[in-house]
C-alpha positions as CSV (number, residue, x, y, z in Angstrom):
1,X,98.9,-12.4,-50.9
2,X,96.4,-12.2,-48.0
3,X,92.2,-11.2,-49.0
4,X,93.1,-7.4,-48.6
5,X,96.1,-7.4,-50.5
6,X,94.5,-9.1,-53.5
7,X,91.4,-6.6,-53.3
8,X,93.9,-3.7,-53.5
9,X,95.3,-5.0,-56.5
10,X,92.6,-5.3,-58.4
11,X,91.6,-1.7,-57.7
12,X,94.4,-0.9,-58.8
13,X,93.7,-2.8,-62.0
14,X,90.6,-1.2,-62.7
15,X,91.6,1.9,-61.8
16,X,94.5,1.7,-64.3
17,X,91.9,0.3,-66.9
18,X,89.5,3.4,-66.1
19,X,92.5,6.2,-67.4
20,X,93.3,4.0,-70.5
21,X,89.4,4.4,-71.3
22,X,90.2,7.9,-71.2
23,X,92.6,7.7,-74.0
24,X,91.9,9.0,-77.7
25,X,94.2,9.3,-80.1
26,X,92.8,11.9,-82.3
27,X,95.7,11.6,-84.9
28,X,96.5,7.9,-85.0
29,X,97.3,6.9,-88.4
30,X,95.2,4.4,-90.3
31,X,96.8,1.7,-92.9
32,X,95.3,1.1,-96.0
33,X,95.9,-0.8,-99.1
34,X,95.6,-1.2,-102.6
35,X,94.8,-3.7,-105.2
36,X,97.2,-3.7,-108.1
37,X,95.1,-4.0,-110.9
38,X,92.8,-1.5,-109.2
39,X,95.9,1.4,-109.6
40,X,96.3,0.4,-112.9
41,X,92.9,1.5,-114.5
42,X,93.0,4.4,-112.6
43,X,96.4,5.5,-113.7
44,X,95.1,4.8,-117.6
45,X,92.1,7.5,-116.9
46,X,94.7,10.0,-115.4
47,X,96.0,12.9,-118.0
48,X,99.6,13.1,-118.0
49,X,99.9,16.1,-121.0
50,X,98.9,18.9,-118.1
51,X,101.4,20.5,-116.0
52,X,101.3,19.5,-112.5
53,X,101.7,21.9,-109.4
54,X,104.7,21.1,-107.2
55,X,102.8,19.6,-104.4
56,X,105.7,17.6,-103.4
57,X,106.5,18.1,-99.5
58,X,108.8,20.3,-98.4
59,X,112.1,18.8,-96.7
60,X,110.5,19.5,-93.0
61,X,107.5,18.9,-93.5
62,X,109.5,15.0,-94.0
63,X,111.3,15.6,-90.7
64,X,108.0,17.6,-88.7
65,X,106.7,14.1,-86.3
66,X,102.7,14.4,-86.2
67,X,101.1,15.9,-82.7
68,X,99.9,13.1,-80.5
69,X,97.3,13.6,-78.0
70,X,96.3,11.4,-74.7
71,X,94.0,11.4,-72.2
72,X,91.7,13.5,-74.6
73,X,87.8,13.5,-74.1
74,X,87.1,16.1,-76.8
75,X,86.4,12.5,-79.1
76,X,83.8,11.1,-76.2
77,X,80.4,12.1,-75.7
78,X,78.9,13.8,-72.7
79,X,77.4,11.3,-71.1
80,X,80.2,8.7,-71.5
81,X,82.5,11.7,-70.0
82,X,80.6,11.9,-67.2
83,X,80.3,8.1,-66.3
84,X,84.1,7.8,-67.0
85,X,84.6,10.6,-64.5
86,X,82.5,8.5,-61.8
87,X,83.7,5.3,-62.3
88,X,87.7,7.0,-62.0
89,X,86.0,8.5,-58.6
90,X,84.5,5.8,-57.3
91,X,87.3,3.7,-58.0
92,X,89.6,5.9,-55.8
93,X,87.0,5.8,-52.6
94,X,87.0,2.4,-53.0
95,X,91.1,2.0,-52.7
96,X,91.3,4.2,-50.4
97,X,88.6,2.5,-48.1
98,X,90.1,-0.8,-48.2
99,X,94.0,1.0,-47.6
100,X,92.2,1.8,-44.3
101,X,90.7,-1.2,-43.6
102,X,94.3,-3.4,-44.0
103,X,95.8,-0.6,-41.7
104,X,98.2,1.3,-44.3
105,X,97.3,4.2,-42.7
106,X,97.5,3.7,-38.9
107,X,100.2,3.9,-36.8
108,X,101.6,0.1,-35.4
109,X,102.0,1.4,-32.1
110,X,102.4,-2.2,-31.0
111,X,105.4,-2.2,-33.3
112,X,106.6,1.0,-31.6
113,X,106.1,0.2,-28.1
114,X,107.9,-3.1,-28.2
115,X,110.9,-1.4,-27.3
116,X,109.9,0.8,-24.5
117,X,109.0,-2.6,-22.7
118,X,111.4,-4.4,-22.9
119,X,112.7,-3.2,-19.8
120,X,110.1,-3.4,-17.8
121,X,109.5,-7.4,-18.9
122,X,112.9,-8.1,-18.3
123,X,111.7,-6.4,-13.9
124,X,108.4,-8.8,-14.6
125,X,110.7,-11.5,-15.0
126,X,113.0,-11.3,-12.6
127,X,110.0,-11.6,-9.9
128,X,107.4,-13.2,-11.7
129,X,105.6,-14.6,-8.9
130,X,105.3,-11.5,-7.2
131,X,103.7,-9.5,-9.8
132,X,100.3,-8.3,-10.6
133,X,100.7,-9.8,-14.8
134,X,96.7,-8.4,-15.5
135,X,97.4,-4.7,-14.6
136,X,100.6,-5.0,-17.0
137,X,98.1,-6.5,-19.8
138,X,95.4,-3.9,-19.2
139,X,98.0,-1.6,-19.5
140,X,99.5,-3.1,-23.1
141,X,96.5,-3.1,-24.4
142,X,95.2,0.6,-23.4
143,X,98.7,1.0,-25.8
144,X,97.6,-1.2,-28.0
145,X,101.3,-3.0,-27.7
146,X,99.5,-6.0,-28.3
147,X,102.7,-7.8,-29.2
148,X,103.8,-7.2,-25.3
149,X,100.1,-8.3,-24.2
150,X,100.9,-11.7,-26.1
151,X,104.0,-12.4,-24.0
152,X,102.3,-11.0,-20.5
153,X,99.5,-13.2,-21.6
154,X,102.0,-16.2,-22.1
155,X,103.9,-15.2,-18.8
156,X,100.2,-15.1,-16.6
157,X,99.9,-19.0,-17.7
158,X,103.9,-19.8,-16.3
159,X,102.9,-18.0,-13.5
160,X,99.5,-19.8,-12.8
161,X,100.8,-23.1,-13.8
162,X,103.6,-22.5,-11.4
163,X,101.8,-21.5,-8.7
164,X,99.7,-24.5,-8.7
165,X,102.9,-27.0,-8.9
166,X,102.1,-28.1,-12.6
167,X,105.5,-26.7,-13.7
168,X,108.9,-25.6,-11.6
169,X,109.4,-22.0,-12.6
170,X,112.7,-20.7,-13.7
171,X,114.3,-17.7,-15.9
172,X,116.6,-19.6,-17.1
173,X,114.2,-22.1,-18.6
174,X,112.9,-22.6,-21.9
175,X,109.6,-23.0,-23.3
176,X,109.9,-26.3,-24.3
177,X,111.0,-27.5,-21.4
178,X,107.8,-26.2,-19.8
179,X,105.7,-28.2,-22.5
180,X,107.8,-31.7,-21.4
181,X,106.7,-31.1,-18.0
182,X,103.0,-30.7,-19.0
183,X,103.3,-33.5,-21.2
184,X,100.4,-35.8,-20.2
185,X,98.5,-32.9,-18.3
186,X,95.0,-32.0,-19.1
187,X,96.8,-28.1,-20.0
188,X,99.5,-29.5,-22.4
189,X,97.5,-28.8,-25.6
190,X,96.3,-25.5,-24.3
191,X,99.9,-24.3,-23.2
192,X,101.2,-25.6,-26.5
193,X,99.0,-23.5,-28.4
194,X,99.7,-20.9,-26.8
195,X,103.9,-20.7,-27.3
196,X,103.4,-21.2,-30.8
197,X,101.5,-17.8,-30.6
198,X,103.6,-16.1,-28.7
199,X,107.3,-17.4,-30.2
200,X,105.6,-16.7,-33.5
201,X,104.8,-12.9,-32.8
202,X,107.8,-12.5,-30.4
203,X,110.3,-13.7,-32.9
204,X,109.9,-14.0,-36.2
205,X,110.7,-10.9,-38.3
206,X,106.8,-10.8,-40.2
207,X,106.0,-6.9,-40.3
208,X,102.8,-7.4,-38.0
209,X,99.5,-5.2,-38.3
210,X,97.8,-3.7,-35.4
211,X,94.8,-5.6,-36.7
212,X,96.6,-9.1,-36.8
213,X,98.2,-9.2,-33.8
214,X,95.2,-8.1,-31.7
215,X,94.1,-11.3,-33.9
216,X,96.7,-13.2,-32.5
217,X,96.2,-11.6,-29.2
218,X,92.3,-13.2,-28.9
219,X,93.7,-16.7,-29.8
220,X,96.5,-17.1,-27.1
221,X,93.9,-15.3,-24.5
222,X,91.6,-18.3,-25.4
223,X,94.6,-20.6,-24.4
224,X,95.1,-19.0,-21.7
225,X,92.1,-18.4,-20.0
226,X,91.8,-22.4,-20.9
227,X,94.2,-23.1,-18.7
228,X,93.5,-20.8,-15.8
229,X,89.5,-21.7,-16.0
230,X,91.0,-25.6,-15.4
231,X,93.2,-24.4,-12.9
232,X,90.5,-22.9,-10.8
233,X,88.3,-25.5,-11.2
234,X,90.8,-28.0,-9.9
235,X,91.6,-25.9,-7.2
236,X,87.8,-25.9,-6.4
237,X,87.3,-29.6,-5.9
């Protein structure tokens, strides 16, 4: 359970405490009980020559369950109404503030859009070295598909690292085949890093917020741009 989920549920908790404050059973029943020898003087006192009325219950009054009430303030005082009243409502603000804060209520259009760019990565791909990869990113994130800006970010660093001989470009290879021939590099830990964050995202089934993967989004860009600052500066000497 992440920091927001565990605020939320707490909330919860309190708010649910809150209504049960509210609660007041005006007819609950109360037990009682009596000492033995106690009944016995009193019955010695009692008068049994008199005739007694027929108080004795009638057969539905047996059967007749007694009203319950809930959620009744009639038994509270004013002042404690009130307070209840604005504790329940500031409870509620605050659940609904932090709903919005873990993104409940916005739309993952980085979810969404995954699928309307599929195609278009799969024509980045098949020319790689020909295309412009920080228009595509500027353009994933104006979307805020920042799932599809984590694998153009990953896919700028092939293409970089390719373009200055450090690796032998290829669709057909895999990830970790580019790793083994960075192994002993000064951009292996970088490039590392930075598959971890993008197979992660890509590929694992973890229902993503917006908010997290722009998270994710920052730490590959740090790998990246890591690997293309070194680039330059080698290219500089």
């Amino acid at each position: 359970m992440n920091r927001t989920s565990k605020k939320t549920y707490y909330l919860l908790l309190l708010l649910s405490i809150g209504f049960l404050l509210q609660s007041n059973d005006s007819n609950a029943q109360q037990s009682f009980s009596v000492d033995s020898l106690s009944w016995e003087r009193q019955v010695r006192k009692c008068d049994f020559s008199k005739e007694l009325e027929d108080n004795t219950p009638k057969d539905d009054e047996f059967t007749k369950p007694p009203e319950r009430k809930s959620f009744d303030f009639d038994g509270l005082s004013a002042s404690f109404q009130i307070f209840a009243w604005v504790f329940i409502g500031l409870l509620i603000i605050l659940l609904i503030y932090f709903l919005i804060q873990s993104g409940a209520f916005k739309r993952n259009r980085a979810i969404k859009t995954k699928g309307e760019w599929l195609e278009k990565i799969e024509q980045i791909e098949e020319d790689l070295e020909n295309k412009d990869l920080r228009y595509f990113i500027k353009q994933a994130l104006k979307e805020e598909a920042y799932n599809v800006a984590i694998r153009l970010q990953y896919l700028l660093a092939i293409q970089q690292l390719n373009e200055s001989e450090k690796i032998s470009w290829k669709k057909q290879k895999t990830n970790g085949e580019y790793q083994t021939e960075l192994k002993g590099s000064p951009y292996f830990i970088d490039f590392k890093k930075a598959t971890l964050s993008f197979e992660y995202v890509w590929y694992s089934n973890t229902d993503f917020t917006a908010s997290s993967l722009l998270q994710y989004y920052k730490s590959i860009e740090v790998n990246v741009n890591s690997i293309l600052k070194g680039l330059k500066q080698e290219n500089d000497e």
